[in-house]
PLY file of the C-alpha trace (Angstrom):
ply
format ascii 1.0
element vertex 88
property float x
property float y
property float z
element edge 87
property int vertex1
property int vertex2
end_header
-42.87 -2.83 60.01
-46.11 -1.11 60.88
-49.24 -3.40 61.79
-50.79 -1.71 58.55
-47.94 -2.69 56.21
-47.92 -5.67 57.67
-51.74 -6.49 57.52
-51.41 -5.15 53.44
-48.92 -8.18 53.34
-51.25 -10.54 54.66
-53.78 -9.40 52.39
-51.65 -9.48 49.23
-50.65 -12.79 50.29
-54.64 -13.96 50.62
-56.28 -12.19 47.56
-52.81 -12.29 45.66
-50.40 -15.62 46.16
-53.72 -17.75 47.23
-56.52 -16.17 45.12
-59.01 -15.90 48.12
-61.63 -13.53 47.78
-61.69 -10.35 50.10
-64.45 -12.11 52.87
-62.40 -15.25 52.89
-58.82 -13.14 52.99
-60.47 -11.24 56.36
-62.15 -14.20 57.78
-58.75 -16.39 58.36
-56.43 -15.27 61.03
-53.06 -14.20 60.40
-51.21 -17.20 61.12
-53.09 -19.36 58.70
-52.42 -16.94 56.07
-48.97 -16.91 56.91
-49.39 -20.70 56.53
-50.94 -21.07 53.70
-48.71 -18.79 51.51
-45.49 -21.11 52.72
-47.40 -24.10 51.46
-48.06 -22.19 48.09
-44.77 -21.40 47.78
-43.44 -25.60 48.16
-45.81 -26.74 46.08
-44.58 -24.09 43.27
-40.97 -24.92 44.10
-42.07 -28.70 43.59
-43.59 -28.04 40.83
-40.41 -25.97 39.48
-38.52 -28.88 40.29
-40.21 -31.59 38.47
-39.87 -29.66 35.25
-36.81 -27.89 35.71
-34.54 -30.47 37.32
-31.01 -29.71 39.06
-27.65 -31.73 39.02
-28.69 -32.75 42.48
-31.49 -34.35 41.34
-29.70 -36.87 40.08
-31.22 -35.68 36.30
-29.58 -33.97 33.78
-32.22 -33.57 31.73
-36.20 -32.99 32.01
-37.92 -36.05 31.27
-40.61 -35.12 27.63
-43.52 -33.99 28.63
-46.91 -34.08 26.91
-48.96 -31.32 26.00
-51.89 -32.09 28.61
-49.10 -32.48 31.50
-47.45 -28.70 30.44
-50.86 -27.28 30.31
-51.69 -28.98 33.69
-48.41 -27.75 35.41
-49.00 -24.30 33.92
-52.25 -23.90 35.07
-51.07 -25.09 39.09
-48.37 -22.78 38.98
-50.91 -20.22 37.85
-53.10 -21.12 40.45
-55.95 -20.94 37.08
-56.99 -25.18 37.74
-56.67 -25.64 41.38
-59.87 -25.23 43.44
-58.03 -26.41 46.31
-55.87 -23.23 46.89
-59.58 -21.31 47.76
-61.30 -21.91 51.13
-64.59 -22.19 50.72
0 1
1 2
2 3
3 4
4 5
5 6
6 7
7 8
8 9
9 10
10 11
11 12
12 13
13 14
14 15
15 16
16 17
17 18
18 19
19 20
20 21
21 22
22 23
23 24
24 25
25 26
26 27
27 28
28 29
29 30
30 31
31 32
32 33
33 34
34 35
35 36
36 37
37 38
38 39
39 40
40 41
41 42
42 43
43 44
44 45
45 46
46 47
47 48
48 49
49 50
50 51
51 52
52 53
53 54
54 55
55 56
56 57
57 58
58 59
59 60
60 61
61 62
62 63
63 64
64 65
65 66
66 67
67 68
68 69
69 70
70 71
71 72
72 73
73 74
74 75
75 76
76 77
77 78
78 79
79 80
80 81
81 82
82 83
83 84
84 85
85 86
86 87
């Protein structure tokens, strides 16, 4: 892979996976956003795996979930609620 493909990966992963804005996608260096995209990426697959548990979770079934808590899980997997996932 070319240093530009590779540098258009980075940047998807910044302004696309973690919803940085252009200045704060070019202002962290590579590794972080290398980083930062694996940590979005387990906290989706948590997330996945609260509400869609496996036979080696030891659950069958999903426990019921209230409106609020889909909305809220929605939203994080969305990336629409959490303020955390942008540097300031």
């Amino acid at each position: 892979m070319s240093f530009d493909e590779y540098f258009g990966v980075l940047y998807r992963y910044g302004t696309g996976w973690l919803g940085w804005s252009h200045e704060q996608t070019m202002a962290t260096p590579m590794p972080l956003i290398l980083e930062a995209q694996a940590g979005r990426i387990e906290m989706i697959t948590m997330l996945l795996k609260a509400v869609f548990p496996t036979k080696e979770s030891g659950r069958s079934k999903p426990e019921p979930m209230t409106a609020e808590k889909r909305r809220h899980v929605a939203q994080r997997l969305l990336g629409l609620a959490s303020s955390h996932s942008r540097r300031n």
